[in-house]
C-alpha positions as CSV (number, residue, x, y, z in Angstrom):
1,X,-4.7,-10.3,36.6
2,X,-5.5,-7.1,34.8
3,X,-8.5,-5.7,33.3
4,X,-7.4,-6.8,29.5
5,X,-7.3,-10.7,31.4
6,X,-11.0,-10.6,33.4
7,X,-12.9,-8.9,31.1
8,X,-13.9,-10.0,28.2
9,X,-16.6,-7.2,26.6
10,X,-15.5,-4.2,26.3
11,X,-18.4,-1.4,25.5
12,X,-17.1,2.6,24.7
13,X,-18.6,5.8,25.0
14,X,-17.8,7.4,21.7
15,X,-17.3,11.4,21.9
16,X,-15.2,12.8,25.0
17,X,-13.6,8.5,25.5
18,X,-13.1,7.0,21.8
19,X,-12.3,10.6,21.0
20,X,-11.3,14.1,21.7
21,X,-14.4,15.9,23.3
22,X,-15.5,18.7,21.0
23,X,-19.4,19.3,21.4
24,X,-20.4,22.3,22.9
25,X,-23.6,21.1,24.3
26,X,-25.0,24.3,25.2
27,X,-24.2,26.3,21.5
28,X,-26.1,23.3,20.0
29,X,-29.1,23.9,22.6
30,X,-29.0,27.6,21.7
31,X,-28.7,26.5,17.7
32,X,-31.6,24.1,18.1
33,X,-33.5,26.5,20.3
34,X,-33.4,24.0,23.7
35,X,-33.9,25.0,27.0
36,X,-30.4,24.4,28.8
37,X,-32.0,23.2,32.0
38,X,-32.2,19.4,29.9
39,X,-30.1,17.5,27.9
40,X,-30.6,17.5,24.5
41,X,-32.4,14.0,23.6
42,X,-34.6,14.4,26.6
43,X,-35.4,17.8,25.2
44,X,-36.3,16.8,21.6
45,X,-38.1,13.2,23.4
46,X,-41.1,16.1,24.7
47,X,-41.8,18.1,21.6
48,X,-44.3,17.2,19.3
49,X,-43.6,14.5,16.7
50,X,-43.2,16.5,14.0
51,X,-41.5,19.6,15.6
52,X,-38.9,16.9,17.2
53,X,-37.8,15.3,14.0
54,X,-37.4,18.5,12.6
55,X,-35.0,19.2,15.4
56,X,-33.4,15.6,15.0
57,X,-32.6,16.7,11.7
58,X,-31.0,20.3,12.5
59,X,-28.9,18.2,15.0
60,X,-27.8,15.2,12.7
61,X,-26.6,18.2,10.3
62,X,-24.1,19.9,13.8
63,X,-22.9,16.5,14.7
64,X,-21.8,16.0,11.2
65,X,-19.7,18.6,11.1
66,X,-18.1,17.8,14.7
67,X,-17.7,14.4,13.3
68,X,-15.3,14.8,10.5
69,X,-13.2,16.9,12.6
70,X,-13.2,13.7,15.0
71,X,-9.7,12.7,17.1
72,X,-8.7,9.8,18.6
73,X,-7.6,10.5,22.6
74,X,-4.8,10.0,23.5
75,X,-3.6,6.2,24.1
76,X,-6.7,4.8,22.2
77,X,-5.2,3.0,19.1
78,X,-3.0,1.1,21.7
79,X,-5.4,0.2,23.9
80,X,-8.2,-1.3,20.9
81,X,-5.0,-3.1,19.6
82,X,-4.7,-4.9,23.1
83,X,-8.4,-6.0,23.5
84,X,-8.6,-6.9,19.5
85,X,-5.6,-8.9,19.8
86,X,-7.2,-10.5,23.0
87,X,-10.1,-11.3,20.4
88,X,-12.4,-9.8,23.0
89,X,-15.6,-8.3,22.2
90,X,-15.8,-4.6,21.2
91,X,-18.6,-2.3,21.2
92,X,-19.6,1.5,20.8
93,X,-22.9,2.8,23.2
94,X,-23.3,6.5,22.0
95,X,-26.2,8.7,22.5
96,X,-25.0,10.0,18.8
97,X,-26.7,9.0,15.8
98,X,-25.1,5.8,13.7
99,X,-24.4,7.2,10.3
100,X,-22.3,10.6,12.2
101,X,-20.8,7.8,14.4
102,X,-19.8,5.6,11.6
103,X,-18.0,9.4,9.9
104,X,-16.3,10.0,13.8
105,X,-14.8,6.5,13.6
106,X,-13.6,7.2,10.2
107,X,-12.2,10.6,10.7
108,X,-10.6,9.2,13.8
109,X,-8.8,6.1,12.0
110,X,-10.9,4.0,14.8
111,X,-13.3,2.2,12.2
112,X,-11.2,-0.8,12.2
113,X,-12.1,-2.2,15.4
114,X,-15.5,-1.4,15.2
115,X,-18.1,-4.0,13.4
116,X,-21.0,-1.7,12.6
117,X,-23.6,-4.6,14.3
118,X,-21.8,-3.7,17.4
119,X,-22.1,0.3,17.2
120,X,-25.8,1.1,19.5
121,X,-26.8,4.8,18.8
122,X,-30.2,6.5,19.8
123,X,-31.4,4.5,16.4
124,X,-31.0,1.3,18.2
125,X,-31.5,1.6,21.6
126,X,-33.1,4.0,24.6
127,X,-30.8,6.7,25.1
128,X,-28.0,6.7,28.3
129,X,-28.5,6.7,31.5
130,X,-30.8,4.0,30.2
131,X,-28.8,0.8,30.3
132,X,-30.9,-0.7,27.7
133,X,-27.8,-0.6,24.9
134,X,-25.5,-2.3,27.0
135,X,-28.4,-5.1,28.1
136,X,-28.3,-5.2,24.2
137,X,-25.0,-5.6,23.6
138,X,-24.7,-8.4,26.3
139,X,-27.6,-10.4,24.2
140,X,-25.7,-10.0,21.2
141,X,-22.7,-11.6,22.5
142,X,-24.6,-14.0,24.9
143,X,-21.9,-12.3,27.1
144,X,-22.5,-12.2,31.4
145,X,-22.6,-8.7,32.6
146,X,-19.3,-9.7,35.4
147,X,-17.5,-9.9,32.3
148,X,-17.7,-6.4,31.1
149,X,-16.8,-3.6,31.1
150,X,-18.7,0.2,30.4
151,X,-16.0,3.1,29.7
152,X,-17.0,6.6,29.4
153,X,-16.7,10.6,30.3
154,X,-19.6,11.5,31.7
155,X,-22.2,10.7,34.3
156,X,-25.1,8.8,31.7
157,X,-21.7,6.6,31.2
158,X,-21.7,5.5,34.7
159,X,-25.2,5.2,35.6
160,X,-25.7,3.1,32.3
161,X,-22.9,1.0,33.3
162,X,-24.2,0.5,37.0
163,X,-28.0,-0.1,35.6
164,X,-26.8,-3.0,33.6
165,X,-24.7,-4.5,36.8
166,X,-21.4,-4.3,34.9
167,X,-18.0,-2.1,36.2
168,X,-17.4,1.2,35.1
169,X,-14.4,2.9,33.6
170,X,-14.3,7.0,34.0
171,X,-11.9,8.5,31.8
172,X,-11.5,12.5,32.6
173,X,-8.4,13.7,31.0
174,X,-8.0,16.5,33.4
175,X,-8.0,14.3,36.4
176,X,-10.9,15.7,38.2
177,X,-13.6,12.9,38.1
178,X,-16.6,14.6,39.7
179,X,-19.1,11.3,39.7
180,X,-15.9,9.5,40.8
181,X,-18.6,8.0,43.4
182,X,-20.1,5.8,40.2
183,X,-16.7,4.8,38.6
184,X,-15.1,1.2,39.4
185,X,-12.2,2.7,37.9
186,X,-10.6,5.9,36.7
187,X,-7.9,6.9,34.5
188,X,-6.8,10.3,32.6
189,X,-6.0,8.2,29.1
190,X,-7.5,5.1,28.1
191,X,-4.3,3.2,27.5
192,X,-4.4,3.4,31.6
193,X,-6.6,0.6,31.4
194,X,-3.7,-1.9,30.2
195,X,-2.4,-1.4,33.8
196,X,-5.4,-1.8,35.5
């Protein structure tokens, strides 16, 4: 039995899985005056309280605009089809902020399968590689971690995932999959997962 049979939670990465990657991490350190040593939300997390929400605000303003240029990837719509016509559960775990992920799933025509209660940005839970949001997510559906799943591009995707003791999906369009060594699975598009 395939993945779309087992598992029966599904929980996405948002920017670079749901959708086409188009943040330049290290023009919006150099536009919120970062280091580039350190990730962004780490960054802000050690200024002072009033200097970080300052810079919390600068970036809600350039992941706006990214946002309503937002783009499905490839094979998406097909693959949310399958699991909402499996009536599984569906859930979004983005280090983005929840009113420019609500204008992403919009723009991307992804909103749909989304309920909002079900979307966990840095609002609602301790940013990736933390797996607090997917430890949420499970409470919310009184769902068992061996029943889900954790798909995403990048490294905080996969450590999240392993944290919370549930299997990983890598997506990496180009096929390359350098933290392939934290990936259950990987695949180049996400309708891949149907034959899984």
């Amino acid at each position: 039995m395939g993945l779309l049979e087992t598992k029966k939670n599904w929980i996405f990465d948002m920017d670079g899985t749901l959708t086409l990657a188009m943040h330049d991490f290290d023009a919006i350190k150099l536009a919120l005056g970062l280091p580039m040593d350190s990730d962004i939300l780490t960054s802000i997390g050690r200024l002072a309280p009033e200097e970080a929400k300052t810079k919390h605000i600068h970036l809600n303003e350039i992941e706006l605009n990214i946002a309503k240029k937002a783009t499905a990837s490839p094979g998406t719509p097909k693959l949310l089809k399958q699991i909402k016509g499996k009536s599984h559960q569906l859930g979004i775990l983005t280090r983005n902020c929840f009113a420019n992920s609500i204008e992403t799933l919009k723009a991307s025509g992804l909103g749909e399968y989304f309920s909002s209660e079900f979307i966990l940005c840095r609002e609602h839970a301790e940013p990736k590689p933390s797996p607090n949001g997917i430890l949420n997510l499970l409470n919310l559906w009184d769902a068992k971690p061996e029943d889900t799943l954790m798909i995403g591009d990048y490294l905080y995707d996969l450590e999240a995932g392993i944290s919370a003791g549930v299997e990983t999906v890598y997506i990496d369009p180009k096929g390359i999959f350098p933290f392939k060594n934290l990936a259950t699975h990987m695949v180049r598009r996400l309708d891949e997962i149907l034959y899984l």
